[in-house]
Each structure stands twice: as structure tokens, then as C-alpha cells.
N, C-alpha and C positions, 0 to 999 in steps of 0.2 A: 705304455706309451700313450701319450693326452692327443686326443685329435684334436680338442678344444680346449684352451686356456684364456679367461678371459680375468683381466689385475686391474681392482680397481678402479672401475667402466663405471664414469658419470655423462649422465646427458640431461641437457635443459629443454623445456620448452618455455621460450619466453623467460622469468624469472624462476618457472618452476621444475624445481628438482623430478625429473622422473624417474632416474636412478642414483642412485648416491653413493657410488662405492660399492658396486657389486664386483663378488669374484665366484668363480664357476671353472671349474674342470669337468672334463667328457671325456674316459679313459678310451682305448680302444673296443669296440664291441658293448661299450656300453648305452642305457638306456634310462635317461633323466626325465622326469616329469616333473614340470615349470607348470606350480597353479597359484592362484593369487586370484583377487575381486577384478571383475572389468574395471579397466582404466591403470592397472596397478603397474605396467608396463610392460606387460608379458612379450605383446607384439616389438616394439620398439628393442627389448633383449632380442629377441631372435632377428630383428633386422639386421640389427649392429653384429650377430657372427656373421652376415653376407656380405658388411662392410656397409650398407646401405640405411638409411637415415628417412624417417618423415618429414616433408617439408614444414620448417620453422621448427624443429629437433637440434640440435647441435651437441657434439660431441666437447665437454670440459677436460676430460682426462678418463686415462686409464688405457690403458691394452688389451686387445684382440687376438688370438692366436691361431689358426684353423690349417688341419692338415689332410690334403687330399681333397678329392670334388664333392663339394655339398648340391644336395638336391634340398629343394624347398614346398611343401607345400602351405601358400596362405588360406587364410581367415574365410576371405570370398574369392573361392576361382572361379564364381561365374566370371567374376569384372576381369578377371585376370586373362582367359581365352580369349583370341583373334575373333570378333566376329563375325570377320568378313574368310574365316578362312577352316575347310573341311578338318575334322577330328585325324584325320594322316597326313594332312599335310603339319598341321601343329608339332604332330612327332615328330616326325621326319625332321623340322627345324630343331624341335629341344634334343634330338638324337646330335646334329650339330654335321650331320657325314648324310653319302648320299645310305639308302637303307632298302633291303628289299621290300615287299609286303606281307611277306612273312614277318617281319619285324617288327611290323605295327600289329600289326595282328597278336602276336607275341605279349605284346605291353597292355592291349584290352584287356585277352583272358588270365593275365596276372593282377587286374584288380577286378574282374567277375561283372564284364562287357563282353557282349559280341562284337565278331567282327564285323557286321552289319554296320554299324555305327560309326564306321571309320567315313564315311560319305557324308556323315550330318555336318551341320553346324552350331556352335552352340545351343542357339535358342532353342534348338529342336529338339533338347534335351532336357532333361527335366533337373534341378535341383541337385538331387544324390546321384544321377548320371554326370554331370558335369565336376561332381569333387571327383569323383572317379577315376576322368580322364586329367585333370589336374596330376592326380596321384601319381599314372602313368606318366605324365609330362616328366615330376620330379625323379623319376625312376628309370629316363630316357639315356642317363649317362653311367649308372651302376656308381651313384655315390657313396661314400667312405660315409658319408656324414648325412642324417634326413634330418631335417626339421619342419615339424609338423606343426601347425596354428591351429589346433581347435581342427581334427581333420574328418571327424564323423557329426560336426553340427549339423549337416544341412541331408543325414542319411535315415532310411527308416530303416528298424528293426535289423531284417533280413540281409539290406546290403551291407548295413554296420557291423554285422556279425563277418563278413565279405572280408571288409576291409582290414580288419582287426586278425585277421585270419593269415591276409597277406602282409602286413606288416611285420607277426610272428615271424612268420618263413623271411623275413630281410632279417630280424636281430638272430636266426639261426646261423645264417648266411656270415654272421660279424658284422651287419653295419651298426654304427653307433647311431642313437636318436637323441633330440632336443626336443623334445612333447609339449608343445605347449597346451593345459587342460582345465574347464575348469568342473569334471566331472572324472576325480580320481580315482570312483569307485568305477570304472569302467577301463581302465588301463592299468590298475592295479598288479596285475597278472604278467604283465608285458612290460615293467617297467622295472628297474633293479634298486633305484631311491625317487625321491620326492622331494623337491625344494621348492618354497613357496617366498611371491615375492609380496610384499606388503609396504606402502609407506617409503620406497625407492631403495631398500634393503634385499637382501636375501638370507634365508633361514633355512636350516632343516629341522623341521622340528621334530622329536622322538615318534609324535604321532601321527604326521603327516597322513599314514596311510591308512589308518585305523579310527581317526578320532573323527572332528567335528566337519572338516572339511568331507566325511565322506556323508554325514547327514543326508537324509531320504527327507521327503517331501513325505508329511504327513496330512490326513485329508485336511482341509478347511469348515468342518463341522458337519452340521447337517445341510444339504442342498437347498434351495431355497426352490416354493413350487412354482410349476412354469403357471405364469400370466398367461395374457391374450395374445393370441398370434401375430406377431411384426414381420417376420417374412417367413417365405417359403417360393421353394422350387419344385418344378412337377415338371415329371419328363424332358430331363435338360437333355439333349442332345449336339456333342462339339467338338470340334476335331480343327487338325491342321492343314489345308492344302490337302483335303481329300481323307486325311488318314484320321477314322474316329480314336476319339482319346472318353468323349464320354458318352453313355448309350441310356436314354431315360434314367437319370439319377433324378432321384425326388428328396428334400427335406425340409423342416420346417425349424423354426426355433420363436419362443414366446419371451416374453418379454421379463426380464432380470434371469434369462434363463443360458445357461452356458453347454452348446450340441457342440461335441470336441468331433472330428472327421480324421482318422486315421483309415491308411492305406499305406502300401510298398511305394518306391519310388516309381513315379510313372503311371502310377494308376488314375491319375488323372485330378487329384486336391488341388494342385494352384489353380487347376484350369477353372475346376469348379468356384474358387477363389475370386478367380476374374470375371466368370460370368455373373454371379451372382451382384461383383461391383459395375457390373455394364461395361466394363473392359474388354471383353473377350464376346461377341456375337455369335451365344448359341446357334445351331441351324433347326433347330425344334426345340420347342417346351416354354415355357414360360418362368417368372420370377412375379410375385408380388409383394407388394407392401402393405400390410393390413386393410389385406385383399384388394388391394387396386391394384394394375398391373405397371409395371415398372417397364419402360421404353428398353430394349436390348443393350443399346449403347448411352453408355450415362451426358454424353454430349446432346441428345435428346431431353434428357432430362430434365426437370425444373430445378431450380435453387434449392426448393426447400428437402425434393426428394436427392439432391445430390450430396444433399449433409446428411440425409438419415442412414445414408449406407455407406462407412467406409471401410478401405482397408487398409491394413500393414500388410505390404509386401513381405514375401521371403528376403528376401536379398536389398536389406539398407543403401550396400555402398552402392546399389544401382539404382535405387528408389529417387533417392537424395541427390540434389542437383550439387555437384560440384565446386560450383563457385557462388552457391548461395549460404549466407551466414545462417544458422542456427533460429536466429531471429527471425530472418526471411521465411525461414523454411513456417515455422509457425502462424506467423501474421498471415499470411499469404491465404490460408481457408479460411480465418477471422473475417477478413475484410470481402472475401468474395462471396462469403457461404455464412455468413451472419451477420456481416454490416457494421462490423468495430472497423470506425477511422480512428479516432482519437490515438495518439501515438500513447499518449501515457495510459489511456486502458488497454491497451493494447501488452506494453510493457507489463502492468501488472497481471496481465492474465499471461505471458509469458512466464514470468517467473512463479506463476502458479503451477501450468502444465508443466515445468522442468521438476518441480519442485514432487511434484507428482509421482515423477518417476524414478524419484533418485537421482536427481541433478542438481548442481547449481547454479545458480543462475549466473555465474560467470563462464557461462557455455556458449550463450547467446550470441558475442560477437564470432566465435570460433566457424571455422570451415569444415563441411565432413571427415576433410585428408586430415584433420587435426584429431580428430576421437578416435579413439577406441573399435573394436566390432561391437562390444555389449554398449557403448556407447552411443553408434550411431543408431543401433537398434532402441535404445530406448527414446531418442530425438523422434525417431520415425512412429512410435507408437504417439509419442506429446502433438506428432504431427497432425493421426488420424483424428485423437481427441480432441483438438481446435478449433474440429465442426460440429460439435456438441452432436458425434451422432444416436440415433436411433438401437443402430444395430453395425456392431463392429467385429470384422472380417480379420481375423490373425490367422497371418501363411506364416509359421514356425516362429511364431515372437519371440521363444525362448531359445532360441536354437545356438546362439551364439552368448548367452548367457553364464556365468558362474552359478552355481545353487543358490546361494544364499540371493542374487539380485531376481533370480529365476521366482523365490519364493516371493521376496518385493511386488515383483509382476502380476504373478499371479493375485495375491492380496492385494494391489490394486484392483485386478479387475473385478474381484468379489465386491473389491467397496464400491465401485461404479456399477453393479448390478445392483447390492441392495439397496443405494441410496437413491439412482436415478432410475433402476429401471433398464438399464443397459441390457441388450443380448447381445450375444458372443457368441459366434461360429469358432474353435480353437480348431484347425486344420496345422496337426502336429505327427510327428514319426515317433514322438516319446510317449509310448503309455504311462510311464509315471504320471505323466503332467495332466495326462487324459482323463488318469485315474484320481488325481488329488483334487482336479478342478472344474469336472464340469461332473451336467446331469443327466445328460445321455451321450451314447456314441452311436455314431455312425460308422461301419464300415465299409470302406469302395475296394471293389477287387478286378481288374479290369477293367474301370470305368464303368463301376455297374454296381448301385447302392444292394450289398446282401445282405448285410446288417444293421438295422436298430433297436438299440434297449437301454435300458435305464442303466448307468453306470453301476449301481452299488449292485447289483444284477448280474452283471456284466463280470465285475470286477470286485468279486464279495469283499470286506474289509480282510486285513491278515493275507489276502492270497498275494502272489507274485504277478504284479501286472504285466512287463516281459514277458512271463511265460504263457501268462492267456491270452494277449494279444499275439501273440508272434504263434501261439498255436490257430489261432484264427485262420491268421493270415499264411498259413502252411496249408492248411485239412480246409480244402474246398466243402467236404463232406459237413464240417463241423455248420463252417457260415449257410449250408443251406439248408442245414436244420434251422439255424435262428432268423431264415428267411420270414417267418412266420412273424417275425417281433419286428419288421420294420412298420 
């Protein structure tokens, strides 16, 4: 019996095809993985089984068919949670009935949260705590059908291992899944085929599971040596409303040089993320910039030091203003943070940074709600680039990326390190990425730097970077041997 049948499902955006005749069955109990390049329409298929549509999408033809209650989880559930309202009261509503507190409690430790947590609010959550509780949300009503968007982008290591664990235990259970991924070699195991959507088509092709699409990140050559020192932090010290999140974290990074920052969820990277951008006011420690000191709050700052440091946020669809155009979003640091009025250089340096990142330049008038997750991720990186900075701050760039755009990225940022000189803080939960592309790590364990060393050190060529990282970040004992190498 089909829980899903979908016949010849076309949708438009504007003039352009985004799907063109897709057909799709989901037997009972079974478990599909939908991978394809950002932009290819992965999101927009998984809307259309909710019945649900992007604004200026529209449906040409074809049929939908779905049987029994579907659970959902998207692409960004930060943007998705209430934030005006407690982690038990969100259940309690996606439960849909009144519930005890046993119950909420229940839906934490089946995606590997305490029940502590049930009191926060969003924000008070970190990244991979928050897809989490998402997970729970869609798991509020014991749905026949999950569909998942990319559902351990935004988790490190340990909790992904979490989530992947608990999902097993739902396809034991009989629910059917709709996977949307674009890292098959990680749900390979959990999944029964693989269809890939390319070009507004769908395919399965023989090798789906086995071939190019599961390609690894190979290193990017030899590292290139660190220059002179562009910033560095010493004894940051930060927290929330009283509760420390970072305890003397110190690091530095030199110039054309790439310091990747892994830790578990929580340990405290965006935070360091935002202080280091003057977002976030350490209560101790300082930041400087080729050793002059950098004011806490970058609203202090001057112009020229407010271009030398940016960042990419974790989370695009909340970075990115809503009702601003693609255009907007770019021009906007031009004009304020280098002094380009001229509309037409302006345009052309536009269609430069899109071009940079794998876009085209027929992005520019588009809306956020219009793109992609790898999409608006990469507007957001063209974004930080349009202050010609210094030194550039990535919270999970690739997080919401397909491999093959993930490598794109990353080869960008080599070529902005060795041609301009760029550093790069890469504050990531993937050790691949860690491992292909930068020249040292840092590791935070508790909001508390225990490790630094040179990658290829770290992460000899040929070894499993998974399994060294994630052994790190397991054996306390191990990080406090390589205390020594910070």
C-alpha cells in the first residue's frame, strides 16, 4: 500500500520549470532519499506532499496523494519555532490535545534533550538543540509519513550520530520517510533507495548510492603558511543572562590562513562567532585586530574596522532580511562599508560576488522566500564578501550545502585566501570539512579552548576524520593530553 503517490507534479516559478513531470511513490514502511544540487527542487517536492507551495511557486499540473498524518521537519527550524513561546508549550500545541508533562518530556529524550529544556526559548538554544526540538515537534502526532529537509545540517558529530539513531528506531516502528539529502553517504544505511532530482526530473539512477554523488572531499593540496597575525582572542569570557557559555577561550588566525573551530552542539562556536564579530559582548577578554584592540560591540566600531571583520551566520533564512531583494542584501555593505554609489558599479560588482559563488546573476531581483537553503546560504556568504573583509567569520557555511557546492565553497575560500590574503575562522560540526580545508583546529569542549594543532597533525592524511574528531570530543582524557598544543 503507497502512502505517497505523486503523477506528474509540475511547478513553476515565474517562467521557470522547477519540476517538470515528476512521479514518486512511498510504499508503506518505506524510506526514500531525495538528493539532487541546491536549488534543484528538493524543498519545493517535499512541500507540495504537505500540499503547501512557496510564495510565487505555482502548481501546473499533476497529482499529489498522501495517506495518514505526516510529520515534517524543514531545512531551518530555528526560523520555524515560536519565539516568543517555551520548548513545552510548542509541544503541547504540535501535540494538538491537552498533554501531561510527562509527555513533553517523552518527545525530548526521544531525540537525546533533557528535560531541562522544556523551559527555554528558542534562542537559548543552540543550533543542533534547536533542530532537535523541531524533530520532536514533527514526531508530536506519531506520523505514518516523516519528511525530513536536510535534518542533521545544522548538528555536530555526537548529536547527529543522536538523531540518526532515532530515526532508525521510527523506520523500525513502520513509519515511511521522504529524506531530503545532500550527503547520501550518511543515510545510506537508513534508507531503502535513492532518487535524485536534477534539471526538474527525477531519476534513480543504478548508482545512486555507490557512485559520484557519495564523493568525499579530498584535501585541497598543500596548506598554505600562516602570514602575520589579523586577529586574535585571549581570554574571551560570555555567557547568557548569567549562564557562562564561554570561559577564557583564546585564538588567533594569520593571514591567507584557515583556524576551522569544532566543538558538540552547545559548546559554545556561534557564541564565539558573535563575539569575535562584536555581536555578542564578551564580559572578559579581549579581541584584536593586527594587534589594536577591537571595541566589544562592533556599533563602536569604525568603518574601516567594521569591513575587516565579517561573518556568515549559521542560519541564512534568519540572517537575511525578508523583504529585501538579493541586490539589496549585497549593495547594502558596498555602500556603507566601502563607499560604491554608482548603481552600475555597483551592479557589476554584484554580479561578480553572485558569480563567485555559484550563482547567477539572475538572483539579484529575487526575495530570500524565493531561494533555496544552499541558495540563500550562498547569497549570505556574497553578502559577508561585499565588505572586502580582512578576516571572515563562517558559523556552518556548509551546513545546508550539497557536496559537490560544499566543494565550490570551499575552493572559493582557498582562492580568497591565496590571492587576497583572506583569513577564515571555519566554526563547523563537520570534520571532513575541517579536515579538507583548513590549517589548524581548534577544539572547544565546554566553552573552554582544550585543543590546538595543525591539521595535517591532527588529522593525518588517509585516517577517518569522524572518527578522530568525534574521538576528541568523547575522551576528555585524550583533549587534555593535546592541551599542550594549544
Amino acid at each position: 500500500m503507497s502512502v505517497v503517490r505523486i503523477s506528474d507534479l509540475r511547478l513553476l516559478a515565474g517562467d521557470t520549470a522547477i519540476l517538470d513531470g515528476v512521479d514518486l511513490t512511498i510504499g508503506e514502511g518505506e524510506a526514500v532519499a531525495l538528493a539532487g544540487p541546491s536549488g534543484a527542487g528538493k524543498t519545493s517536492l517535499a512541500l507540495a506532499v504537505l500540499g503547501h507551495q512557496r510564495p510565487g511557486v505555482r502548481r501546473t499540473g499533476g497529482t499529489v496523494e498522501v495517506s495518514g498524518p505526516v510529520g515534517y521537519l524543514g531545512q531551518d527550524p530555528g526560523s520555524l519555532l515560536n519565539p516568543y513561546a517555551r520548548v513545552a508549550s510548542t509541544l503541547r500545541t504540535a501535540a494538538g490535545r491537552r498533554v501531561p508533562r510527562e509527555f513533553v518530556d517523552a518527545l525530548l529524550d526521544r531525540v537525546a534533550l533533557p528535560a531541562s529544556l522544556a523551559r527555554r526559548y528558542p534562542h537559548q538554544l543552540s543550533g543542533g538543540q534547536q533542530q532537535r526540538v523541531a524533530l520532536a515537534v514533527a514526531l508530536a502526532r506519531a506520523p505514518r509519513l516523516l519528511v525530513l529537509d536536510e535534518p542533521t545540517t545544522a548538528l555536530d558529530l555526537l548529536a547527529k550520530a543522536e538523531v540518526l539513531a532515532e530515526i532508525r528506531r521510527l523506520r523500525e516502528e513502520g513509519v515511511s520517510l521522504l529524506w531530503i539529502t545532500h550527503d547520501l553517504a550518511a543515510v545510506r544505511d537508513l534508507v531503502d533507495r535513492a532518487v535524485v532530482l536534477d534539471g526538474g526530473r527525477l531519476s534513480a539512477p543504478a548508482d545512486a548510492m555507490n557512485g559520484p554523488f557519495l564523493a568525499k572531499f579530498a584535501r585541497n593540496g598543500p596548506f598554505m603558511a600562516r602570514g602575520s597575525e589579523v586577529l586574535r582572542a585571549e581570554k574571551l569570557t560570555a555567557g547568557y543572562r548569567g549562564a557562562p557559555v564561554l570561559t577564557e577561550v583564546g585564538l588567533s588566525v594569520g593571514r591567507g590562513e584557515c583556524l576551522a573551530v569544532l566543538g558538540v552542539s552547545g559548546a559554545g562556536k556561534s557564541t564565539l562567532a558573535r563575539c569575535l564579530a562584536g555581536l555578542h559582548r564578551p564580559d572578559a577578554g579581549t579581541v584584536t585586530r593586527q594587534g589594536d584592540p577591537l571595541k566589544p560591540d562592533v556599533r563602536d566600531r569604525d568603518t574601516k574596522e567594521r569591513a575587516a571583520v565579517a561573518l556568515v551566520a549559521q542560519n541564512p533564512a534568519e540572517a537575511l532580511h525578508p523583504r529585501q531583494t538579493v541586490r539589496t542584501a549585497l549593495t547594502r555593505p558596498m555602500r556603507l562599508l566601502r563607499g560604491i554609489k554608482s548603481r552600475e558599479e555597483q551592479d557589476e560588482k554584484v554580479a561578480e560576488l553572485l558569480e563567485a559563488v555559484g550563482l547567477d546573476s539572475t538572483m539579484a531581483p529575487r526575495l530570500p522566500g524565493e531561494l533555496s537553503g544552499g541558495q540563500r546560504q550562498r547569497v549570505a556568504l556574497a553578502r559577508a564578501l561585499a565588505a572586502d573583509p580582512e578576516v571572515l567569520i563562517c558559523d556552518e557555511v556548509t551546513s545546508a550545502l550539497d557536496a559537490a557546492t560544499q566543494a565550490e565553497v570551499l575552493a572559493l575560500l582557498n582562492e580568497l585566501r591565496a590571492r587576497r590574503g583572506l583569513a577564515v575562522v571555519l566554526i563547523t560540526h563537520d570534520a571532513g570539512v575541517a579536515a579538507s580545508a583548513s590549517d589548524r583546529v581548534t577544539v572547544l569542549h565546554a566553552g573552554r579552548t582544550v585543543l590546538t594543532a595543525p591539521t595535517a597533525e591532527l588529522v593525518p592524511e588517509g585516517s577517518d576524520p569522524d572518527r578522530v574528531i568525534a574521538g576528541l570530543l568523547t575522551d576528555p582524557s585524550r583533549t587534555e593530553q593535546g592541551a599542550s598544543l594549544v
